[in-house]
C-alpha positions in Angstrom: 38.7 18.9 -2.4 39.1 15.5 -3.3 35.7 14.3 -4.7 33.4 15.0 -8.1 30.2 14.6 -9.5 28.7 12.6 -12.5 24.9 12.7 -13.6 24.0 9.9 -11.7 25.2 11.3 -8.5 23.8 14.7 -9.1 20.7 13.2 -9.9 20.8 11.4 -6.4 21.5 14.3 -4.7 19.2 16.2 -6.2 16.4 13.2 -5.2 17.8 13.8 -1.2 17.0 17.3 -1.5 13.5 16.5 -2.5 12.4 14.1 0.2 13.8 16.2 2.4 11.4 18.2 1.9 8.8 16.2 1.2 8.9 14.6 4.9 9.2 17.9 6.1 6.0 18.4 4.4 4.7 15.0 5.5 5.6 16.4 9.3 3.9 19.6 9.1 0.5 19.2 7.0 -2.9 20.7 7.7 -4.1 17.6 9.4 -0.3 16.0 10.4 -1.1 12.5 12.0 1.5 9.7 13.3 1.1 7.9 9.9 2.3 10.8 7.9 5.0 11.1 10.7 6.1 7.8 10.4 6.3 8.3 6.2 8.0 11.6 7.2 10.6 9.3 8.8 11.0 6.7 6.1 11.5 9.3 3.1 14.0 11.1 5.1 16.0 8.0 6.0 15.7 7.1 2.3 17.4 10.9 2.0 20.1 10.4 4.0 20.9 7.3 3.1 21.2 8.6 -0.7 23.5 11.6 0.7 25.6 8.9 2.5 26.3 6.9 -0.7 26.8 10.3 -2.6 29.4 11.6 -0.5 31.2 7.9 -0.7 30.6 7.8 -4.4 32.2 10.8 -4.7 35.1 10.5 -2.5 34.3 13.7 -0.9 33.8 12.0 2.4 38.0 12.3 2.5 37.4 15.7 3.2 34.8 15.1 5.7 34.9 11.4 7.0 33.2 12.7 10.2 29.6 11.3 8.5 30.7 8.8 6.5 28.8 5.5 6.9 25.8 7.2 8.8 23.1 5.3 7.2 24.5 1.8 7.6 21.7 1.2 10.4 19.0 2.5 8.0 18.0 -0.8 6.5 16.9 -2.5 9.7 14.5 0.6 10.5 13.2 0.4 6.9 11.1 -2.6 7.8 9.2 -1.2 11.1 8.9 2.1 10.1 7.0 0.8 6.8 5.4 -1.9 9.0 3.9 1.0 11.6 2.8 2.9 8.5 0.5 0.4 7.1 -0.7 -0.6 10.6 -1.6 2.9 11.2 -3.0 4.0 7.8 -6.1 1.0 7.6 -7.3 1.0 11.3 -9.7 3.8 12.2 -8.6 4.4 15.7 -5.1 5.2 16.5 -3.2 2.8 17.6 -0.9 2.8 20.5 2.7 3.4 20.2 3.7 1.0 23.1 3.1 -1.7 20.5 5.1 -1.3 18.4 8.2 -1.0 20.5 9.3 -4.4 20.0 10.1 -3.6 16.1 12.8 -1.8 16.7 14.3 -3.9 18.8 16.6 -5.5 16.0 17.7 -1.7 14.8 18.9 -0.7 18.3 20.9 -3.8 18.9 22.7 -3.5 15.6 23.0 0.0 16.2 24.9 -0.5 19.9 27.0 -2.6 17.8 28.0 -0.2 15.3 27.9 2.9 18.3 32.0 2.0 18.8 32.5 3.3 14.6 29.6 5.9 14.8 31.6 7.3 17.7 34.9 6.8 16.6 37.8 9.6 14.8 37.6 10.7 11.8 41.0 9.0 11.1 39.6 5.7 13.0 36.6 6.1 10.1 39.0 6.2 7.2 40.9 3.3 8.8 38.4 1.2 9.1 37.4 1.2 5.2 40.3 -1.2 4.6 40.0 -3.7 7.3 35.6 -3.2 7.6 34.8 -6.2 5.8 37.7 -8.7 7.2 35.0 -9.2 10.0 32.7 -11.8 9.1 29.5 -9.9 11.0 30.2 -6.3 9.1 30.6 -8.5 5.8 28.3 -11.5 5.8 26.0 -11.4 8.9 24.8 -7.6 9.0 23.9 -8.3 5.3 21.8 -10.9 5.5 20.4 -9.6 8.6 19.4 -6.7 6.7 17.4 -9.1 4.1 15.9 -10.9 5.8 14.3 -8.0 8.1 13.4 -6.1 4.7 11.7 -9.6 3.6 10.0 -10.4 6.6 8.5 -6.7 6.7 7.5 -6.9 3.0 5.3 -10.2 3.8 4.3 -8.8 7.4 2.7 -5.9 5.4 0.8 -7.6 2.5 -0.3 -9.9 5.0 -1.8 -7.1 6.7 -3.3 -5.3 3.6 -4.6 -8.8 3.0 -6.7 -9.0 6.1 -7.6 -5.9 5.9 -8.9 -6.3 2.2 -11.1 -9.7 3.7 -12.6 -8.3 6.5 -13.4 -4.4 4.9 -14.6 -6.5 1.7 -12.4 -3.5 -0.4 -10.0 -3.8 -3.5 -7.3 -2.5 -1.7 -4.8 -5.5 -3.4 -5.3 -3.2 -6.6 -2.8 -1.5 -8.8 -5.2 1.3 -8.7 -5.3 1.4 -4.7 -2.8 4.6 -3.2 -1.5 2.3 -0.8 -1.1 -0.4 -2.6 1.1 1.7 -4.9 3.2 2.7 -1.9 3.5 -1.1 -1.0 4.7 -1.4 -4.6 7.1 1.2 -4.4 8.5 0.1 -1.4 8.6 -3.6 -2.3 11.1 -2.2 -5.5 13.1 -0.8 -3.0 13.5 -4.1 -1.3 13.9 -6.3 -5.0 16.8 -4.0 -5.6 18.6 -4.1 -2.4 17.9 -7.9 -2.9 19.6 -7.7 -6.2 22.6 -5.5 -5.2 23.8 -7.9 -2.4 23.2 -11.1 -4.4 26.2 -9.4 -7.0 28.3 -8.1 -4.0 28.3 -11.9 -2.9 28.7 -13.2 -6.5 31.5 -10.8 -6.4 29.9 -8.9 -9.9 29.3 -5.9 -8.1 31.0 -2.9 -9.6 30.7 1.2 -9.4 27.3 0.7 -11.8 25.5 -2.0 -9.7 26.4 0.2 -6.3 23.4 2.8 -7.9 21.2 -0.2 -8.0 19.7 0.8 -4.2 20.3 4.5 -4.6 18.2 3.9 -7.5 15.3 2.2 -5.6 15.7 4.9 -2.7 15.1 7.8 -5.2 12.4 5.6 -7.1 10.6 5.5 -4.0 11.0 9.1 -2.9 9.6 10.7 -5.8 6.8 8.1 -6.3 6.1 9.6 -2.7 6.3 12.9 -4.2 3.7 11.9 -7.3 1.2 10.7 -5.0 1.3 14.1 -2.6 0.8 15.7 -5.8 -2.1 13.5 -7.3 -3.6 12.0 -4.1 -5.1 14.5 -1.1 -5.2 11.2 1.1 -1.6 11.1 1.4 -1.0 13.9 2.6 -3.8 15.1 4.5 -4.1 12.4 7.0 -7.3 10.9 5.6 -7.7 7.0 6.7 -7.8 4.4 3.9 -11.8 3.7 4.8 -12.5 7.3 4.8 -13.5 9.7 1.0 -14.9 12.8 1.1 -18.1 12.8 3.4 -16.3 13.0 7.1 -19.6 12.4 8.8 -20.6 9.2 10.2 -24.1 9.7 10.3 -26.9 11.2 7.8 -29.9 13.4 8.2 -33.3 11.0 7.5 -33.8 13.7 4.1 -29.6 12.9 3.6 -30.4 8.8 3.3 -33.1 9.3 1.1 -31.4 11.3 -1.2 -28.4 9.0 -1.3 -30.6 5.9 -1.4 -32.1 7.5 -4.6 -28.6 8.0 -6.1 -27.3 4.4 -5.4 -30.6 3.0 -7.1 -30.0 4.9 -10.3 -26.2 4.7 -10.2 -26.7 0.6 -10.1 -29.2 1.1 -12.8 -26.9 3.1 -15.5 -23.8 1.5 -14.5 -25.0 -2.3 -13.8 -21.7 -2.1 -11.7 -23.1 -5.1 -9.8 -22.3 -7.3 -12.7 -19.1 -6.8 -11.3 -18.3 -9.9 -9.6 -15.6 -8.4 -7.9 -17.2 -5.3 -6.1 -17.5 -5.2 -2.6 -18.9 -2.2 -0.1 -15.6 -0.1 0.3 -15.6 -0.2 -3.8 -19.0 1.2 -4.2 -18.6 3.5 -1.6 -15.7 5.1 -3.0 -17.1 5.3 -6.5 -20.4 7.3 -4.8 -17.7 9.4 -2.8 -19.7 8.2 0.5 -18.0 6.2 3.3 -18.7 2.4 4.0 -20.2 3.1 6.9 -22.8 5.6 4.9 -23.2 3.1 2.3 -24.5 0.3 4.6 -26.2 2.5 6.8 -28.6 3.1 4.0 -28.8 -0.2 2.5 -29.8 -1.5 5.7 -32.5 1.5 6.6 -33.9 1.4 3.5 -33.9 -2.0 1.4 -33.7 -4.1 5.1 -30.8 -6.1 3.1 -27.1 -6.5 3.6 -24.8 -5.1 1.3 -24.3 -8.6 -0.4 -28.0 -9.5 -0.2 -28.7 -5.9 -1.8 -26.4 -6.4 -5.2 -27.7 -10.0 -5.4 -31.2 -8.8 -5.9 -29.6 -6.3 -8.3 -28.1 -9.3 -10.1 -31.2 -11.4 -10.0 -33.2 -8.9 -11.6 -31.2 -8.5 -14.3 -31.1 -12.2 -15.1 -34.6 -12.1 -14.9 -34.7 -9.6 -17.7 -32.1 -12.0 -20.4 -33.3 -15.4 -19.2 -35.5 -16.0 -21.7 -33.4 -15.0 -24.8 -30.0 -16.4 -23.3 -29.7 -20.2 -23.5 -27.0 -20.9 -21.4 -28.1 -20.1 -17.7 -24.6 -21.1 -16.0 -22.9 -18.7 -18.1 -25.7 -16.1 -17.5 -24.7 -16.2 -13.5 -21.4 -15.4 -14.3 -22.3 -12.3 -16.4 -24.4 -10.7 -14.2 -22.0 -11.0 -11.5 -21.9 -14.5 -9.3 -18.9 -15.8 -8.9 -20.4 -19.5 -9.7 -23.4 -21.1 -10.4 -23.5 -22.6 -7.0 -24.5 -19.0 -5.3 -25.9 -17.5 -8.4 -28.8 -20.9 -8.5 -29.2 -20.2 -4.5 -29.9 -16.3 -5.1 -32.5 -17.1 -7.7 -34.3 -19.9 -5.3 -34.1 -17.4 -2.8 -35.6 -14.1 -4.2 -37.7 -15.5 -7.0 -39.2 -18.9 -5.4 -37.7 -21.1 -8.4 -35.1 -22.5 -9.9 -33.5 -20.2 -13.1 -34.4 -23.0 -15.4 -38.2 -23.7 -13.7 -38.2 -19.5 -14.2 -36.9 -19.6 -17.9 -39.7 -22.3 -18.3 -42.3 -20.1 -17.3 -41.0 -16.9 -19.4 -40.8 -19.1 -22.5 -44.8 -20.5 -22.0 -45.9 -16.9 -21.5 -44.5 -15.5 -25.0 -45.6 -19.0 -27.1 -49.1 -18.5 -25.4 
């Protein structure tokens, strides 16, 4: 036997062996969905990858070449499979595999053109190490390719979490947000491979930079890992929009009752001085689903959502006009976002302007 291991390569290995069987687990949950599948896929890719670089490291593929360099196609699937993912995990419905064929269009091609070394001796592997990178597409083009795929998929996600977070008027841009935190994780994945290829061109690369995406693939694994642990969504197949209540639709007593809690939640909370809360927010602190939430707003107040906080927020700056002096700073405290909406809102639900209002307050208590 020809190769060894240090700490770091151990600790590598080690990280394989758990997303191994943490996509396993990702495959074969209670409620297993293509969303977990397609995670499933990424963490194992990550695995393999990290057991490619091991066995390299380590020089034991010289003893068994017949794998080496398995995982060289990896990168270019990195991008759609994380792409799918995200598609798959905000919409409600499923979404048809059909389209997303075209993703993995870029993968297959670069695969067919490594198929002639997949498929190759195990002495035409070990040959190959010395002349690989004399070829200006294995050394410069498949590289960059590779970059630019991971970028493009990074931006092609956030854009989508982006659109999703204007139209479900949710917080899902949050560092507190489980997908968000995936997005996170993956987009340290992609800084690092960044990193690694800008030193092999720079020609500063050496045996310690080489960990730098092993690193980010084991980073990303057992951040996986935490989450399963922490967060029942992942793993469960529960949509982004959906929290505990699976039901759709409540019993007349059922609205009631949760009309009542929302009323006193706002009141003990004031969490609609929040400028920054939207439905899918509220809803998850109430552990009720948007789609509950504004189905009782609506029934019961005949409001929007937004029209429902706003008289929230008026009412409270009814209540501190009088004593506060500076009315453009009270809009933004009780939650407005400027003094533009916040002087609309007041015309709106009280018949006067805030300062006409403060007017009246003030003659009351000096008469």
């Amino acid at each position: 036997m020809n190769g060894s291991l240090d700490q770091w390569t151990s600790l590598f290995l080690v990280a394989s062996a758990q997303g191994i069987f943490l996509s396993v687990l990702l495959w074969v949950v209670k409620s297993p969905d293509r969303k977990n599948a397609l995670l499933g896929t990424l963490i194992l890719l990550y695995s393999i990858s990290l057991i490619d670089n091991v066995w390299f490291w380590s020089e034991y593929f010289k003893d068994f070449p017949h794998l080496l360099g398995i995982s060289m196609v990896f990168p270019f699937l990195y991008g759609p499979l994380i792409h799918c993912y995200f598609k798959e995990a905000i919409k409600s419905n499923s979404v048809s595999t059909r389209s997303d064929w075209p993703h993995f269009i870029l993968p297959l091609a670069v695969f067919i053109y490594l198929a002639p070394y997949y498929f190759s001796s195990s002495g035409e592997k070990l040959a190959s190490l010395e002349t690989w990178f004399l070829n200006p597409i294995n050394a410069l083009i498949l590289p960059i390719v590779s970059i630019g795929s991971l970028i493009y998929y990074t931006y092609s996600v956030f854009k989508q979490l982006d659109v999703y977070q204007r139209k479900s008027e949710s917080r899902i841009l949050n560092g507190k947000n489980w997908l968000f935190q995936i997005f996170l994780a993956y987009g340290l994945y992609v800084g690092l491979f960044i990193v690694y290829l800008i030193l092999i061109f720079s020609e500063l690369s050496n045996i310690s930079s080489d960990y730098i995406i092993a690193f980010g693939s084991a980073t990303f694994i057992y951040f996986i890992g935490y989450l399963g642990f922490t967060k029942s969504k992942l793993l469960n197949g529960i949509k982004v929009e959906q929290t505990k209540y699976q039901s759709t639709t409540l019993t007349p007593s059922a609205s009631q009752h949760l009309y009542e809690r929302i009323q006193q939640y706002l009141k003990e909370t004031k969490v609609f001085t929040d400028s920054e809360l939207r439905l899918a927010g509220l809803a998850d602190q109430l552990s009720v689903t948007p789609h509950q939430l504004s189905q009782v707003i609506n029934e019961h107040s005949n409001r929007n959502f937004s029209e429902f906080i706003n008289a929230y927020r008026i009412e409270e700056a009814k209540a501190r006009i009088a004593a506060d002096t500076r009315i453009n700073l009270l809009a933004i405290d009780v939650g407005f976002s400027n003094k533009t909406s916040f002087h609309l809102a007041f015309k709106k639900f009280v018949g006067c302007s805030p300062s006409q209002y403060k007017e009246k307050k003030i003659g009351q208590f000096t008469t």
